[in-house]
DRENPA-472441 format. One record per residue: residue number from 1; residue in one letter; x, y, z of N, C-alpha, C in turn. Coordinates in nm, 3 decimals. Example, Ala and Ser with C-alpha at 12.3 -4.5 7.8 and 13.67 -1.06 7.14 Angstrom:
# DRENPA-472441
<rec 1,"a",<1.319,-0.569,0.780>,<1.230,-0.450,0.780>,<1.320,-0.330,0.780>> <rec 2,"s",<1.285,-0.225,0.708>,<1.367,-0.106,0.714>,<1.290,0.003,0.787>> 
END
This chain:
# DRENPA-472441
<rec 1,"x",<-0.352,-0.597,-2.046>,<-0.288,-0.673,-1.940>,<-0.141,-0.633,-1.921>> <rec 2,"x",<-0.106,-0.598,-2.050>,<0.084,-0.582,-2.003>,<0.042,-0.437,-1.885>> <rec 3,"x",<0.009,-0.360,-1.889>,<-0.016,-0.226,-1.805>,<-0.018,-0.284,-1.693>> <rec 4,"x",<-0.114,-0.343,-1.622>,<-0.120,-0.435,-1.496>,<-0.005,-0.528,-1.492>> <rec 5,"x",<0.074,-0.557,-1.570>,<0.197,-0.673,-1.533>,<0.281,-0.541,-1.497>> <rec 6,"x",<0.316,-0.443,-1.515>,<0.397,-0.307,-1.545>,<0.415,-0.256,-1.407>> <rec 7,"x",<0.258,-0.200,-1.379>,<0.208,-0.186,-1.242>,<0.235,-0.268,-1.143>> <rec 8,"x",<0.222,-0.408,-1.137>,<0.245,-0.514,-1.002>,<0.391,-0.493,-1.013>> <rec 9,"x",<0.479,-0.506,-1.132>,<0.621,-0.472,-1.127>,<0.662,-0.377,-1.031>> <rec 10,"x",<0.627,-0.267,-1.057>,<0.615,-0.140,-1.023>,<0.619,-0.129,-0.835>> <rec 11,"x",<0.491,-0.148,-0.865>,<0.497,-0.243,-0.697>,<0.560,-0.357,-0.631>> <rec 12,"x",<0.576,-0.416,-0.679>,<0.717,-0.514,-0.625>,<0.832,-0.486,-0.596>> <rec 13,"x",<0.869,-0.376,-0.685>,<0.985,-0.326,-0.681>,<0.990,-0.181,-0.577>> <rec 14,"x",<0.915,-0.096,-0.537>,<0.828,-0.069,-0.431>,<0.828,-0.139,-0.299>> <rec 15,"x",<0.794,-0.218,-0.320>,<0.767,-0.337,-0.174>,<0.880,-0.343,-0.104>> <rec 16,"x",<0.969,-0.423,-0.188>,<1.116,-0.466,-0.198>,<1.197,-0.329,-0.093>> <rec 17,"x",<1.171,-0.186,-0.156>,<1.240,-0.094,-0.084>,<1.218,-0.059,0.046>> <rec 18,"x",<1.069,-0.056,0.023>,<0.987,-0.021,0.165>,<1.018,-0.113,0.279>> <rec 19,"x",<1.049,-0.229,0.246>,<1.073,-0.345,0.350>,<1.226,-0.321,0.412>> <rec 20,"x",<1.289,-0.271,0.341>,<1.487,-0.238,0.433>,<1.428,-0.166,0.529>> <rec 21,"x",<1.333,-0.099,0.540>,<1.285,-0.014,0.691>,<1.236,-0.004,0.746>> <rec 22,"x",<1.090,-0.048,0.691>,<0.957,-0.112,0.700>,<0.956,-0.193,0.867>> <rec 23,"x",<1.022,-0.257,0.837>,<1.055,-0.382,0.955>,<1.177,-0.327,1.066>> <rec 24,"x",<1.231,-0.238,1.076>,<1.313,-0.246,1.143>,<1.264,-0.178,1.280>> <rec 25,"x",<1.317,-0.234,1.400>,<1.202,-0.146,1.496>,<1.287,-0.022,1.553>> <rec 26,"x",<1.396,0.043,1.545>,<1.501,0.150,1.558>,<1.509,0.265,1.512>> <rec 27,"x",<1.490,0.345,1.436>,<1.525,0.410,1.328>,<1.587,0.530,1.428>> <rec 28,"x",<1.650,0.611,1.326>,<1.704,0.750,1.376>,<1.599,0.875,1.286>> <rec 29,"x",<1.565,0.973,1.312>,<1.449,1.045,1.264>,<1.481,1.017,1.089>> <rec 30,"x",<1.626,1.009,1.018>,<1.594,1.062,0.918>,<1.545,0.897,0.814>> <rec 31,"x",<1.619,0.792,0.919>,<1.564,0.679,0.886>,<1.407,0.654,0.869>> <rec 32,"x",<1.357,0.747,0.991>,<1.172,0.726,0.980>,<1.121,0.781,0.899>> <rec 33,"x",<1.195,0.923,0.849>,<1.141,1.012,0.777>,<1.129,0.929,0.628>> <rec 34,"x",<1.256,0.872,0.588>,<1.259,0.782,0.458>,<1.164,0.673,0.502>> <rec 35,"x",<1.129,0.600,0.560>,<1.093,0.507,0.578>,<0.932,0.529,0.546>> <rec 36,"x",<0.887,0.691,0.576>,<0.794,0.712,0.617>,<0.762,0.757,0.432>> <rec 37,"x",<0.854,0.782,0.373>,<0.883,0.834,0.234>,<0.837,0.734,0.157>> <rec 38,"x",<0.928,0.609,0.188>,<0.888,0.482,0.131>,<0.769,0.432,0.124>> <rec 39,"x",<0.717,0.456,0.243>,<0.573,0.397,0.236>,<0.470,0.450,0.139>> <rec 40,"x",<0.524,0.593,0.139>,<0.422,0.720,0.032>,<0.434,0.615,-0.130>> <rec 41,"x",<0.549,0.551,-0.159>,<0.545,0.558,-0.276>,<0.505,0.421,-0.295>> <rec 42,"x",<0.525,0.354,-0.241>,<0.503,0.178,-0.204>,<0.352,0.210,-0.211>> <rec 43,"x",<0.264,0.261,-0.115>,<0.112,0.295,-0.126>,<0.055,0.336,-0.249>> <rec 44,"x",<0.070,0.417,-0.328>,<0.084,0.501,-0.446>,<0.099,0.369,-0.574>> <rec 45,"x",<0.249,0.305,-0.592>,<0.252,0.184,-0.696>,<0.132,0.065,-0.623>> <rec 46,"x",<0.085,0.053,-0.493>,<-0.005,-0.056,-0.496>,<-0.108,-0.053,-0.507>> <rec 47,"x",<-0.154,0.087,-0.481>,<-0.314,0.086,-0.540>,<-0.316,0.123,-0.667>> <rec 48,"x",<-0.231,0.184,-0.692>,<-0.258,0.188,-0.864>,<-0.284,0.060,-0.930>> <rec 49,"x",<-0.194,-0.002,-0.878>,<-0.168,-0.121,-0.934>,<-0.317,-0.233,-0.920>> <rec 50,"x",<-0.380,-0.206,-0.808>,<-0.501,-0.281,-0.784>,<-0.645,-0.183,-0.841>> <rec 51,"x",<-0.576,-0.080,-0.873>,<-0.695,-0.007,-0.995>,<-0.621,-0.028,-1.153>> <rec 52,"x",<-0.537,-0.091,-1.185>,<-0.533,-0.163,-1.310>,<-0.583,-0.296,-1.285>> <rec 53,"x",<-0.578,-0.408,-1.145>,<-0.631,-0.506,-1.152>,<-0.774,-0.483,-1.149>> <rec 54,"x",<-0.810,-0.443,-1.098>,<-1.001,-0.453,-1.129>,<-1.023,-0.423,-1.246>> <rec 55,"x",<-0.971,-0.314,-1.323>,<-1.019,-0.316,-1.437>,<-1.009,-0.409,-1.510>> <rec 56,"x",<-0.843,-0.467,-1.518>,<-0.827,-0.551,-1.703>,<-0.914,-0.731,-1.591>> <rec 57,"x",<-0.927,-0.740,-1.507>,<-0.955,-0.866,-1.466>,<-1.062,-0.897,-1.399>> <rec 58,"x",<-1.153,-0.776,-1.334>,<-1.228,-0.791,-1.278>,<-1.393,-0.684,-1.384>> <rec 59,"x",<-1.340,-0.619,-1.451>,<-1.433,-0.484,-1.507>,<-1.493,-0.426,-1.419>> <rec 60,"x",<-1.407,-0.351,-1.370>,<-1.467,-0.274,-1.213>,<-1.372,-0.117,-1.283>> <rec 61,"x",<-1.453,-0.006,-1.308>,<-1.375,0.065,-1.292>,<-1.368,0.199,-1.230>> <rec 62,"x",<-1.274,0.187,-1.139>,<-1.279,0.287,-0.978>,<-1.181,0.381,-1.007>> <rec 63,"x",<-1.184,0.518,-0.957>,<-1.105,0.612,-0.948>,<-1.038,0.676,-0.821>> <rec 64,"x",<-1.045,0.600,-0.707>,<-1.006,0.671,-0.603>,<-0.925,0.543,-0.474>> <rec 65,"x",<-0.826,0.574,-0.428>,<-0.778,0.481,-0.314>,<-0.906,0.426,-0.224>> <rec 66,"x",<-0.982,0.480,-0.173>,<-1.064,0.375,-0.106>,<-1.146,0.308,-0.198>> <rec 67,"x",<-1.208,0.366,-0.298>,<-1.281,0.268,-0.372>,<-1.204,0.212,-0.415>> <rec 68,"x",<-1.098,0.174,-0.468>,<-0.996,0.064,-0.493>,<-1.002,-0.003,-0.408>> <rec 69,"x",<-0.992,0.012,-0.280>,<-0.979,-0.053,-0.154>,<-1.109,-0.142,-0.128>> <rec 70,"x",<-1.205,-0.064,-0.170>,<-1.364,-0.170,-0.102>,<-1.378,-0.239,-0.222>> <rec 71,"x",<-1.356,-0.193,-0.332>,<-1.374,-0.286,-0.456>,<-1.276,-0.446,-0.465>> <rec 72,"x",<-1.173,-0.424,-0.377>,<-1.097,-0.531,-0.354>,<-1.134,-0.608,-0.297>> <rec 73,"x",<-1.194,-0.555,-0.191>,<-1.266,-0.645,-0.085>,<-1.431,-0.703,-0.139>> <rec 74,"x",<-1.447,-0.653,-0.259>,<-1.585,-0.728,-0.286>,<-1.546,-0.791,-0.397>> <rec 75,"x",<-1.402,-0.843,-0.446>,<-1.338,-0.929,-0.520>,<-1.230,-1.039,-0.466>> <rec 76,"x",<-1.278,-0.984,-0.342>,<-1.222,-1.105,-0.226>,<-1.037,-1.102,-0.232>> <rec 77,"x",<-1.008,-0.970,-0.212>,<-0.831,-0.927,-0.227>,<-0.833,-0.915,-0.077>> <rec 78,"x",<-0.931,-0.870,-0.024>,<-0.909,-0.820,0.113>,<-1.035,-0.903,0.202>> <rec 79,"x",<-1.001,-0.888,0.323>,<-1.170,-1.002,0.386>,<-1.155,-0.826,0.484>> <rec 80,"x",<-1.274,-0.887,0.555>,<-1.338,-0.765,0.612>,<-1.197,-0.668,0.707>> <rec 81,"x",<-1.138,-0.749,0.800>,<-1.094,-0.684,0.867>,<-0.911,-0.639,0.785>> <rec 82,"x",<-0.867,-0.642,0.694>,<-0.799,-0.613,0.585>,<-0.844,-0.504,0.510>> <rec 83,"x",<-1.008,-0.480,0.506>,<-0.988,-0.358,0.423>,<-1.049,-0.257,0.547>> <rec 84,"x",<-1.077,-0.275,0.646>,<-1.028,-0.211,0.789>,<-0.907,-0.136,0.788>> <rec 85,"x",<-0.858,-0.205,0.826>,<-0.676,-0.196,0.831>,<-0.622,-0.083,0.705>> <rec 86,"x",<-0.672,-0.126,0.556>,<-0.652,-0.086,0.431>,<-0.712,0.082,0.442>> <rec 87,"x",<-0.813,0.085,0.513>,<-0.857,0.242,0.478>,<-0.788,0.311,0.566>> <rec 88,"x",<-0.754,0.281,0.721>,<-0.682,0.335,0.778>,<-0.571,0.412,0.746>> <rec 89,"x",<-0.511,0.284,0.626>,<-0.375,0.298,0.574>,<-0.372,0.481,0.469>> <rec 90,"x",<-0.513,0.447,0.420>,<-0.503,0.569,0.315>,<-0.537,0.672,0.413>> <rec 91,"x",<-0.597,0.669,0.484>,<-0.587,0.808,0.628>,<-0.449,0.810,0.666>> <rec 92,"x",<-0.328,0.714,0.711>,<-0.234,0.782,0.733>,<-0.162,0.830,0.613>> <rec 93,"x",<-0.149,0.772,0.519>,<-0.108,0.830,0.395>,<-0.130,0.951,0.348>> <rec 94,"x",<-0.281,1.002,0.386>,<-0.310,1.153,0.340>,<-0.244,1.212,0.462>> <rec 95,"x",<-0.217,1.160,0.574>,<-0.141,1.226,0.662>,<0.033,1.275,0.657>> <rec 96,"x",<0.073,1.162,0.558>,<0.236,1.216,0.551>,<0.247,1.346,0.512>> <rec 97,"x",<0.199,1.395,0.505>,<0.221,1.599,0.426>,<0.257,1.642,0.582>> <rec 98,"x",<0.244,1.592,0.673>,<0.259,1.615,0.816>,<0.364,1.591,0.885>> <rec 99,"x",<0.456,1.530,0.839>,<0.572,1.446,0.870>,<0.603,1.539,0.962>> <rec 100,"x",<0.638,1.686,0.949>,<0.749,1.765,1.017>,<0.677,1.744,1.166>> <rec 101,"x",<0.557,1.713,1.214>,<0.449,1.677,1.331>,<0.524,1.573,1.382>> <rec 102,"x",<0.605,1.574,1.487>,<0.636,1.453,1.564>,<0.548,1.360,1.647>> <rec 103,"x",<0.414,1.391,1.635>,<0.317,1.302,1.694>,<0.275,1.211,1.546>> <rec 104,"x",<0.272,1.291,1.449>,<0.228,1.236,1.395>,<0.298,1.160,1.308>> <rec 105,"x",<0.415,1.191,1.298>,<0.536,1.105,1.246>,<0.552,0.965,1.299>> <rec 106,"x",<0.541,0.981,1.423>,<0.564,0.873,1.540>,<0.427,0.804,1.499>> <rec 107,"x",<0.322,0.802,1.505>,<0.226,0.718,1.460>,<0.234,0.672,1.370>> <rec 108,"x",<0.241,0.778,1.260>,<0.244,0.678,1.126>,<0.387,0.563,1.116>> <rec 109,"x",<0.489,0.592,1.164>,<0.615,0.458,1.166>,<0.526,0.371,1.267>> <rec 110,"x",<0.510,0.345,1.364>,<0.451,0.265,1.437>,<0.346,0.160,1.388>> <rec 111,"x",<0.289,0.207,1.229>,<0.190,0.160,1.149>,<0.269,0.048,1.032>> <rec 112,"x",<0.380,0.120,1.018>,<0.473,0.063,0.890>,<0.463,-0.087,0.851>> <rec 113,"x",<0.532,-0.119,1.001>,<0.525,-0.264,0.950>,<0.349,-0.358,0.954>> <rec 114,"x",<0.282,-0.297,0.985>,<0.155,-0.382,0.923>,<0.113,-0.341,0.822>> <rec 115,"x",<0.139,-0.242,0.755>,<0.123,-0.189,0.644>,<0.183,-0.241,0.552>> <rec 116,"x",<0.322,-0.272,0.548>,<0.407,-0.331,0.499>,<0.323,-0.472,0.430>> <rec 117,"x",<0.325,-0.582,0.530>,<0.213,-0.697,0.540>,<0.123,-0.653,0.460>> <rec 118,"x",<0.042,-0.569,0.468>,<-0.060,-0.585,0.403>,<-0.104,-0.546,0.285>> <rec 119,"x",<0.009,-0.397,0.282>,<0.062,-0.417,0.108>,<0.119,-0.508,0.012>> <rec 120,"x",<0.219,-0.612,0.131>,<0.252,-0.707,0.061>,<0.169,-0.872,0.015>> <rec 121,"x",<0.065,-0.835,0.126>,<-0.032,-0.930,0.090>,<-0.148,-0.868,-0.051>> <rec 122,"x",<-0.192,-0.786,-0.039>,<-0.235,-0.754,-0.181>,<-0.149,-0.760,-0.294>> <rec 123,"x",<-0.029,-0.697,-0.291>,<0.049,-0.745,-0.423>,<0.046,-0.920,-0.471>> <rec 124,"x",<0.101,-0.934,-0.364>,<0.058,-1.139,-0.383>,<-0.065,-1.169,-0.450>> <rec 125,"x",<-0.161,-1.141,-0.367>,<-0.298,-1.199,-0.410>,<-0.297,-1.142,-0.587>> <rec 126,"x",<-0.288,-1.036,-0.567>,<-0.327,-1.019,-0.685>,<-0.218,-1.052,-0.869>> <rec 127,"x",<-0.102,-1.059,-0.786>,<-0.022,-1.147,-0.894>,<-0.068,-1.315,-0.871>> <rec 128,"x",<-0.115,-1.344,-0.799>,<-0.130,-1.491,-0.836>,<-0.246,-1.491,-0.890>> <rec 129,"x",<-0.340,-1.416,-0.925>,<-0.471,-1.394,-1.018>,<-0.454,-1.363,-1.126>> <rec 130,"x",<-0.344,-1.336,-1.163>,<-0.277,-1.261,-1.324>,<-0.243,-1.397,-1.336>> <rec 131,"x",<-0.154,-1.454,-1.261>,<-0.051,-1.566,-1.312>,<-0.124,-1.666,-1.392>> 
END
């Protein structure tokens, strides 16, 4: 369990960064570009973090961002249209290697702030299941 307290840390502290930009609706490219940075790593500490929660709390044990993702949702972290939203998220994510793509830059910021939400709603849920 301390590993999963480590991890949600991890991600909180994650969250916390991603949100100074996350939310802002303005940016100047190099603001999106970080912003777009942030999200890489914010994504990265929260599913990890929800593949240490299934394991030490649920005995589920998954190796990959979407199966983290549907395994959440059949532990009731996510309801249907959340882990919708959630796989999307890991499609734009495998997309940041693309950044220098101004179409595709521009989409993925446009995504941020529900992403944001909904990373920050899984971190929640799942610290108040530890707690």
């Amino acid at each position: 369990m301390e590993r999963l307290h480590q991890r949600l840390a991890s991600a909180e502290k994650a969250l916390n960064s991603f949100e100074q930009l996350a939310l802002l609706d303005t940016l100047s490219e190099i603001e999106r570009d970080a912003a777009i940075q942030r999200f890489e790593f914010t994504f990265e500490a929260t599913w990890k973090a929800a593949k240490q929660y299934l394991y030490d709390v649920e005995g589920i044990d998954v190796g990959s961002p979407k199966g983290v993702i549907r395994s959440s949702r059949e532990v009731h972290l996510f309801n249907d249209e959340e882990t919708v939203q959630a796989l999307e998220m890991v499609n734009d994510r495998n997309l940041t290697v693309h950044t220098y793509n101004e179409e595709v830059a521009f989409k993925i910021k446009q995504n941020l702030p529900r992403y944001y939400q909904l990373l920050r709603t899984w971190t929640d849920r799942m610290k108040r299941h530890v707690k």
